[in-house]
C-alpha positions in Angstrom: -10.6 0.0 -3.5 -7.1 -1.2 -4.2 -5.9 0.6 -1.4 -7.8 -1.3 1.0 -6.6 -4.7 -0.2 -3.6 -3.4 0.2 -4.0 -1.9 3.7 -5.4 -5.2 4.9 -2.0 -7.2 3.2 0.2 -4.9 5.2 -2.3 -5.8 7.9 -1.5 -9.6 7.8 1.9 -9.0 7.3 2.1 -7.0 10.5 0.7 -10.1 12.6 2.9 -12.6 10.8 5.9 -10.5 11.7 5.6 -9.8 15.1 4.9 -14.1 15.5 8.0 -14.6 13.1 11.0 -12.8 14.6 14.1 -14.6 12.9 12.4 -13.5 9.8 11.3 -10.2 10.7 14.3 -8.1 8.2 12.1 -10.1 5.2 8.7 -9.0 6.1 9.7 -5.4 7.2 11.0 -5.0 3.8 7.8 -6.7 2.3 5.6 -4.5 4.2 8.2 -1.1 3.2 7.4 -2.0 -0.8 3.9 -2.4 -0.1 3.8 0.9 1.5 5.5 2.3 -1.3 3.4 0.4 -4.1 0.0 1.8 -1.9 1.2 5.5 -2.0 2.3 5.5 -5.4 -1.1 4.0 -6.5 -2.9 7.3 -4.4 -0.9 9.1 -5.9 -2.0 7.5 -9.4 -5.4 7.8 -8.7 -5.3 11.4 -7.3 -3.9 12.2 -10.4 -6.8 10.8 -12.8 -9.6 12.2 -10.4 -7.7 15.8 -10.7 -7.7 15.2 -14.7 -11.3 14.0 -14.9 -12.2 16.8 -12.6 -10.5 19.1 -14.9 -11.5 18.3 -18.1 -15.1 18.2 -17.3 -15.4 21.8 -16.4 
């Protein structure tokens, strides 16, 4: 769920960039760490699926 507020953030900050130009280095960098902070939180909950999955066999 997460993951799709984030997806529509990066969203938002995709419009705003292209009508923003002169501060285009800013949001590019914005929208990199979200990126980041998205995958690492998959990642996160990849991991606790794979441990719940395991530990209730």
């Amino acid at each position: 769920m997460v993951s799709v507020f984030l997806l529509i953030d990066i969203f938002i900050l995709r419009i705003i960039l292209l009508l923003m130009p002169k501060e285009g280095l800013i949001l590019k960098k914005i929208i990199k760490f979200l990126k980041l902070l998205k995958r690492r939180i998959e990642i996160h909950n990849a991991e606790t699926e794979l441990k719940f999955i395991l530990e209730n066999k």
